[in-house]
Biotite code that builds the C-alpha atoms (Angstrom):
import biotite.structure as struc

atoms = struc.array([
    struc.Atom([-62.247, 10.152, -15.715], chain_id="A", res_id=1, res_name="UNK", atom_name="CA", element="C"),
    struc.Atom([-59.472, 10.848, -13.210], chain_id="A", res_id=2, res_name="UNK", atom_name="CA", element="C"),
    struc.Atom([-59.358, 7.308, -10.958], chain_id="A", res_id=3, res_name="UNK", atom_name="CA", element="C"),
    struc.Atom([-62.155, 5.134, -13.239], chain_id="A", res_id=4, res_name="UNK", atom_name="CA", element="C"),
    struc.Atom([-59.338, 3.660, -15.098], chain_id="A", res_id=5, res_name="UNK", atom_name="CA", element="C"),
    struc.Atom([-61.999, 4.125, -18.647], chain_id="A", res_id=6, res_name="UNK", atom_name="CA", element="C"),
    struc.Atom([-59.111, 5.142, -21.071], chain_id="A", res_id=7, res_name="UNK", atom_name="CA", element="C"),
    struc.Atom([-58.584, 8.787, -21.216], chain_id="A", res_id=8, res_name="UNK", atom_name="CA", element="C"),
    struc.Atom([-61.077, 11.291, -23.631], chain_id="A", res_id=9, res_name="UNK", atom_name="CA", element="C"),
    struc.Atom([-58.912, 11.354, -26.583], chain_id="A", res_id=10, res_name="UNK", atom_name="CA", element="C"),
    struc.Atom([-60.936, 13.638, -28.288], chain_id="A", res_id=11, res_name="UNK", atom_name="CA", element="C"),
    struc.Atom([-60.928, 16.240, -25.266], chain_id="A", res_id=12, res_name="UNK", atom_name="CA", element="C"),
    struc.Atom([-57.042, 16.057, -25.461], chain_id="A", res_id=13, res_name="UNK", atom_name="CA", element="C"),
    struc.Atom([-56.532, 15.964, -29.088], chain_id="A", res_id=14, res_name="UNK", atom_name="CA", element="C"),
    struc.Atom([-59.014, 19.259, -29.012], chain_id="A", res_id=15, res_name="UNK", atom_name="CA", element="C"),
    struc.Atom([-57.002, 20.781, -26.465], chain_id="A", res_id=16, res_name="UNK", atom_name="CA", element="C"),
    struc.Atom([-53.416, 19.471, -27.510], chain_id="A", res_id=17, res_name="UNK", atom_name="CA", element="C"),
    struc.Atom([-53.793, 20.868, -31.017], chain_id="A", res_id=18, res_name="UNK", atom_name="CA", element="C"),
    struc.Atom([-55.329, 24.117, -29.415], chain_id="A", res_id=19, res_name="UNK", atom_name="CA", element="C"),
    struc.Atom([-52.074, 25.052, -27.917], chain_id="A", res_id=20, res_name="UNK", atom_name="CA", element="C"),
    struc.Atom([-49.086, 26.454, -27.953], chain_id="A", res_id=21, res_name="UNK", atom_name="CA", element="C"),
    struc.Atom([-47.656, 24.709, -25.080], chain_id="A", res_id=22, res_name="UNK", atom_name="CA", element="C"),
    struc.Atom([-46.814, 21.166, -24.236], chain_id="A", res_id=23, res_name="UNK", atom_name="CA", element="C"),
    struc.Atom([-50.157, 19.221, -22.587], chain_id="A", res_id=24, res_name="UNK", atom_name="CA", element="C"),
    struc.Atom([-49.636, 16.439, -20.390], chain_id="A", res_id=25, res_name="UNK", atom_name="CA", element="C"),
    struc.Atom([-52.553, 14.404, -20.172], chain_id="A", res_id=26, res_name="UNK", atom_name="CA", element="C"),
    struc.Atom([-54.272, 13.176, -17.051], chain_id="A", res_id=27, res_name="UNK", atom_name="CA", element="C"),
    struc.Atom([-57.212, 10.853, -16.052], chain_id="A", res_id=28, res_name="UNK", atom_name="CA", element="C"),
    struc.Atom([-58.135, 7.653, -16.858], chain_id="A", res_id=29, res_name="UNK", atom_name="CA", element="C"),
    struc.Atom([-55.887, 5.148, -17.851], chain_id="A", res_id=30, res_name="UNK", atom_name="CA", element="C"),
    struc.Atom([-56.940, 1.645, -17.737], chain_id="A", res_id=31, res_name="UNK", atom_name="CA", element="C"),
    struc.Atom([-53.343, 0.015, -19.549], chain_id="A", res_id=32, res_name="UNK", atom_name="CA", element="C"),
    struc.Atom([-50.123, 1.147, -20.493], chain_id="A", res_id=33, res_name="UNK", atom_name="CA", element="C"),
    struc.Atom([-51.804, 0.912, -24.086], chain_id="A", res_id=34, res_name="UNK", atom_name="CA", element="C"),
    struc.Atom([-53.977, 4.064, -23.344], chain_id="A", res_id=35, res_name="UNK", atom_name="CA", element="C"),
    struc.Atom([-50.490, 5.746, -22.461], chain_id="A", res_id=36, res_name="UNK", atom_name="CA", element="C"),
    struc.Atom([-49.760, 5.391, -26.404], chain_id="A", res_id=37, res_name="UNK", atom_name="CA", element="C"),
    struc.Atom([-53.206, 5.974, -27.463], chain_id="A", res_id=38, res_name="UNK", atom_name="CA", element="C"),
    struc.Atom([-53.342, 9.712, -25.759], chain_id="A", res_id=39, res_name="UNK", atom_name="CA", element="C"),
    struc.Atom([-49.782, 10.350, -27.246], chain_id="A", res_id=40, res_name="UNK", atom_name="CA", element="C"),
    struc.Atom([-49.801, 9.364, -30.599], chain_id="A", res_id=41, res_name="UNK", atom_name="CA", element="C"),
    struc.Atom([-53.898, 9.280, -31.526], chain_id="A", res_id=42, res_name="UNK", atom_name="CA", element="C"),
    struc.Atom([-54.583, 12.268, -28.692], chain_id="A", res_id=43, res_name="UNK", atom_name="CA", element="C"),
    struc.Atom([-51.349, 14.781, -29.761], chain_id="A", res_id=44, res_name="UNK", atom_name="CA", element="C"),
    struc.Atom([-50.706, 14.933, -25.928], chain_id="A", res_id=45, res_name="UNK", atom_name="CA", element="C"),
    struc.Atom([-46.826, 15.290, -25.064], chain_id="A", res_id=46, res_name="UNK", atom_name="CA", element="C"),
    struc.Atom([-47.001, 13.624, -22.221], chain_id="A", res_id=47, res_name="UNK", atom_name="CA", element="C"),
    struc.Atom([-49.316, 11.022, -20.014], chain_id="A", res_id=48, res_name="UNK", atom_name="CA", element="C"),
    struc.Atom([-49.961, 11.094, -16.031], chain_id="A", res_id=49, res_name="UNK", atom_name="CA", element="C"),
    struc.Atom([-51.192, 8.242, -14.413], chain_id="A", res_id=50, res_name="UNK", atom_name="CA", element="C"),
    struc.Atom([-51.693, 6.943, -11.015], chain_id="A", res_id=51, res_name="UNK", atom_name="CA", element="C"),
    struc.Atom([-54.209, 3.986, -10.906], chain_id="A", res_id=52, res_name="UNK", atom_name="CA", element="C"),
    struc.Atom([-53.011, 2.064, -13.235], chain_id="A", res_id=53, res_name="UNK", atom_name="CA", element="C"),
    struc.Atom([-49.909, 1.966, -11.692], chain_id="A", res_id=54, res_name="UNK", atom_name="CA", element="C"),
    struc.Atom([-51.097, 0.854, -8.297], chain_id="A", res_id=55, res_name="UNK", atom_name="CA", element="C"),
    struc.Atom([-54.369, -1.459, -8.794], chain_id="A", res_id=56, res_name="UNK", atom_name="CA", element="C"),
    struc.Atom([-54.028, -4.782, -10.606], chain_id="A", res_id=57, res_name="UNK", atom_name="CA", element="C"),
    struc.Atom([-56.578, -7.504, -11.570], chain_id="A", res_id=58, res_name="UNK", atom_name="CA", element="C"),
    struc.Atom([-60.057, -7.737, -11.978], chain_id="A", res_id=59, res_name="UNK", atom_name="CA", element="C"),
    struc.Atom([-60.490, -7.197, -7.800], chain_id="A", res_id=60, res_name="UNK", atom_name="CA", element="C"),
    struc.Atom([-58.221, -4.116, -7.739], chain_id="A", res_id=61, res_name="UNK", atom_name="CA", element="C"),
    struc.Atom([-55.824, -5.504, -5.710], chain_id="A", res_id=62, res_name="UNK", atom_name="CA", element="C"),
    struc.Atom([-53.135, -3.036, -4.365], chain_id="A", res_id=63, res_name="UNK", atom_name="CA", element="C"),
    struc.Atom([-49.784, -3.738, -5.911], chain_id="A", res_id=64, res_name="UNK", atom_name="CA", element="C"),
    struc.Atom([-47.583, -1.332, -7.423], chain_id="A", res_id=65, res_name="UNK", atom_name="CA", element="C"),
    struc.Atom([-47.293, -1.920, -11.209], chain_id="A", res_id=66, res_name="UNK", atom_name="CA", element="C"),
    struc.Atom([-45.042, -0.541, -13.703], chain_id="A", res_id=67, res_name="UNK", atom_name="CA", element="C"),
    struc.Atom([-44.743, -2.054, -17.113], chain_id="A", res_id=68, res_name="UNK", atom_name="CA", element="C"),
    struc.Atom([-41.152, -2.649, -18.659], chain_id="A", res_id=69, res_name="UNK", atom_name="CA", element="C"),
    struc.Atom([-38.651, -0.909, -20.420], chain_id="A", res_id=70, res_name="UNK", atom_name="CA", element="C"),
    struc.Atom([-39.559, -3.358, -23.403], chain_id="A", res_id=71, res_name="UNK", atom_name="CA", element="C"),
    struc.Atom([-43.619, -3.138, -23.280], chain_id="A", res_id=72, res_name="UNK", atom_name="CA", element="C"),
    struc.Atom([-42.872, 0.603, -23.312], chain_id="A", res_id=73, res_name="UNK", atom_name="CA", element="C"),
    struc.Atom([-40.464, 0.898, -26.505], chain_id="A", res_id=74, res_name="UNK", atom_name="CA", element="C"),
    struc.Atom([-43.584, -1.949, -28.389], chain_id="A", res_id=75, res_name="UNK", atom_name="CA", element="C"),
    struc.Atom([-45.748, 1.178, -27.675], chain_id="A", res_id=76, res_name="UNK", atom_name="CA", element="C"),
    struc.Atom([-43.382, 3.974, -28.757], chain_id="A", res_id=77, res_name="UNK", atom_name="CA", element="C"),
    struc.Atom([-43.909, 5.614, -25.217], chain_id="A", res_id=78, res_name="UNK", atom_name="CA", element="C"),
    struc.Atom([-40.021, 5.458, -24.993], chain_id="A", res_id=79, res_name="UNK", atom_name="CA", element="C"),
    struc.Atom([-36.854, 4.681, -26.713], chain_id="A", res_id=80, res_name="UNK", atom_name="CA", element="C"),
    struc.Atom([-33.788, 4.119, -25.039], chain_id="A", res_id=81, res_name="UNK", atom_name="CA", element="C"),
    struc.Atom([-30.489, 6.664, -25.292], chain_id="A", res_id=82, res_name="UNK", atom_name="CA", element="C"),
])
């Protein structure tokens, strides 16, 4: 799903995640900084990669580089601040 911006698997990583013994960063597919809490809290990963959804905005995919604040992340629980 790397690039299609579709959400990532969240069963694939929860099935891999709890599978290990070692933290799993998850990568591919994230469509909002929503899926970014989805794969870490409903998917067990320990962290989330993402490029797309970071750099294409709006329904034509304009290129604008995107990054969601420090206060849509902590609604999430993606991040707290020290």
């Amino acid at each position: 799903r790397d690039g299609m911006m579709q959400g990532y698997d969240l069963k694939l990583v929860r099935s891999v995640a709890d599978g290990l013994t070692v933290p799993l960063i998850a990568c591919g597919g994230a469509r909002d900084a929503a899926d970014l809490g989805r794969v870490l809290h409903e998917g067990h990963a320990h962290a989330a990669a993402a490029g797309s959804l970071f750099v294409y905005f709006g329904p034509l995919k304009a290129v604008l580089i995107n990054v969601p604040s420090e206060e849509e992340l902590c609604r999430l629980g993606v991040y707290q601040p020290r």
